[in-house]
N, C-alpha and C positions, 0 to 999 in steps of 0.2 A: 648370483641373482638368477632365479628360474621364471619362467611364465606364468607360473602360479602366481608367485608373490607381487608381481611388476604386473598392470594393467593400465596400457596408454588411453589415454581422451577418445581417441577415432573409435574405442568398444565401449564404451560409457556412453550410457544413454541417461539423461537426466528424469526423473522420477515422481510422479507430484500423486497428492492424497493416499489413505492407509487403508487402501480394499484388503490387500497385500498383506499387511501388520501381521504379526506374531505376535504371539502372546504365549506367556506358559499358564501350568497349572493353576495358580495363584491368581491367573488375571492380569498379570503386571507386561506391560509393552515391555517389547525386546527391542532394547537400544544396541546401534555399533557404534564403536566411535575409535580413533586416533589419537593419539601423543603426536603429532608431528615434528622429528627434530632436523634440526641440520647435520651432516654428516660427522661432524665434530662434538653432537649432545649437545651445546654450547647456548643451544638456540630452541625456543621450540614455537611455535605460528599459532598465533591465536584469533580468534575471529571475531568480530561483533556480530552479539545475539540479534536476531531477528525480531522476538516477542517483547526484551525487556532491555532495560540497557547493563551496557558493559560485555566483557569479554569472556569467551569459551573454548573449548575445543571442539570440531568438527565432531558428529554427531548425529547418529537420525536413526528411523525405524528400520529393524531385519525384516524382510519382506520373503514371504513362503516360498517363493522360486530363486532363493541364491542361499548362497556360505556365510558367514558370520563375518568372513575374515573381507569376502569381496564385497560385503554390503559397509563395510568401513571404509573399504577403498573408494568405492562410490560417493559416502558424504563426503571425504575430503575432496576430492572430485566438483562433485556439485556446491558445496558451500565455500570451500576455501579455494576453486581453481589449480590443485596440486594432485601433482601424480606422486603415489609413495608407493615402497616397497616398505611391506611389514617383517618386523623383526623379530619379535616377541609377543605372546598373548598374554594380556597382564591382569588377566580373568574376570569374571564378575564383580561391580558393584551396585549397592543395591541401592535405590534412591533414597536418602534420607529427608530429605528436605520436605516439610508437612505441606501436605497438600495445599493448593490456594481454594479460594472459596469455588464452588463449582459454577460455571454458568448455566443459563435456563436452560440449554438446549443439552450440554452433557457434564456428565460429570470426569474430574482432573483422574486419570489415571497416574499410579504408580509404575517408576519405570525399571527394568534391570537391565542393567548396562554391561557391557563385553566392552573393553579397552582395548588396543593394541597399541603396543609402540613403534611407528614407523618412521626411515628414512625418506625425506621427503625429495625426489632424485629431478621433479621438474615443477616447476610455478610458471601456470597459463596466462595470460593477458586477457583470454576472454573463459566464463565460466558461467554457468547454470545461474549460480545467483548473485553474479559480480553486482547488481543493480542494487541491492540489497544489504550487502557485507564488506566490509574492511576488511584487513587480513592485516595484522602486528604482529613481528620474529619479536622475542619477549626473552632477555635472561628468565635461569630458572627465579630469582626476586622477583622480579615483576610479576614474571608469570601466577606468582605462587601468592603475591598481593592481589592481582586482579581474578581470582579464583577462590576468592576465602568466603565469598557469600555462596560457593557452590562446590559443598563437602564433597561431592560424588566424581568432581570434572578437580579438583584440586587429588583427590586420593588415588587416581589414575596417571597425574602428575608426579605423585612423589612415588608409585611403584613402577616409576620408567627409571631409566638407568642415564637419564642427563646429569650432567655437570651441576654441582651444587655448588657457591661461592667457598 
């Protein structure tokens, strides 16, 4: 484990609105996000969504002044209360899911997503969006039931190297 990969809470600063946001060529927000496992794959943490109901994995915008891999560290961080050390980059995927109706004010961007799979080495008691969010350790079943409305956060799941029944 190097200081690259491992970043504790005391350097995490919690984050809010998309001045920040990336985008690429295409237009499409750059999402980071987490597999979070236990150190055995056995397990992996899931969160209740904030917008809609049911469960996700940790998640959110790459923001122009950080690394891909430490703005993953961060959602897990702010949304799930976990400090991880990442393992693998489990690359691009790109959002399928059709867009929802737009609101008057903007319309639904398309997002491209960067996965990683991380070990997850600490779980906080107090976190960014504790007020807000659940957090559920979920076999890969579960996990892979509560994820099948959301092709993009399910196909990041099954190219992590957890434990299948």
């Amino acid at each position: 484990m190097t200081s690259s990969t491992t970043t504790s809470s005391r350097s995490m600063e919690s984050r809010t609105g998309r001045s920040n946001q990336r985008y690429n060529a295409k237009g499409e927000r750059l999402v980071a996000g987490v597999v979070p496992l236990t150190e055995d794959k056995r397990f992996v943490l899931l969160i209740q969504s904030d917008r809609r109901k049911g469960w996700v994995l940790p998640k959110g915008g790459w923001e122009t002044d950080e690394e891909c891999q430490a703005a993953a560290q961060r959602e897990a961080w702010e949304e799930a209360g976990i400090i991880v050390q990442i393992d693998y980059d489990l690359g691009d995927i790109v959002e399928s899911r059709p867009p929802k109706a737009p609101s008057k004010t903007k319309k639904r961007e398309k997002a491209l997503y960067r996965f990683y799979e991380a070990t997850v080495t600490s779980e906080e008691n107090e976190w960014p969006e504790k007020s807000k969010r659940e957090r559920c350790w979920m076999s890969y079943d579960d996990a892979h039931e509560a994820l099948k409305d959301r092709p993009e956060l399910l196909e990041a799941l099954e190219r992590s190297t957890m434990k299948r029944p």
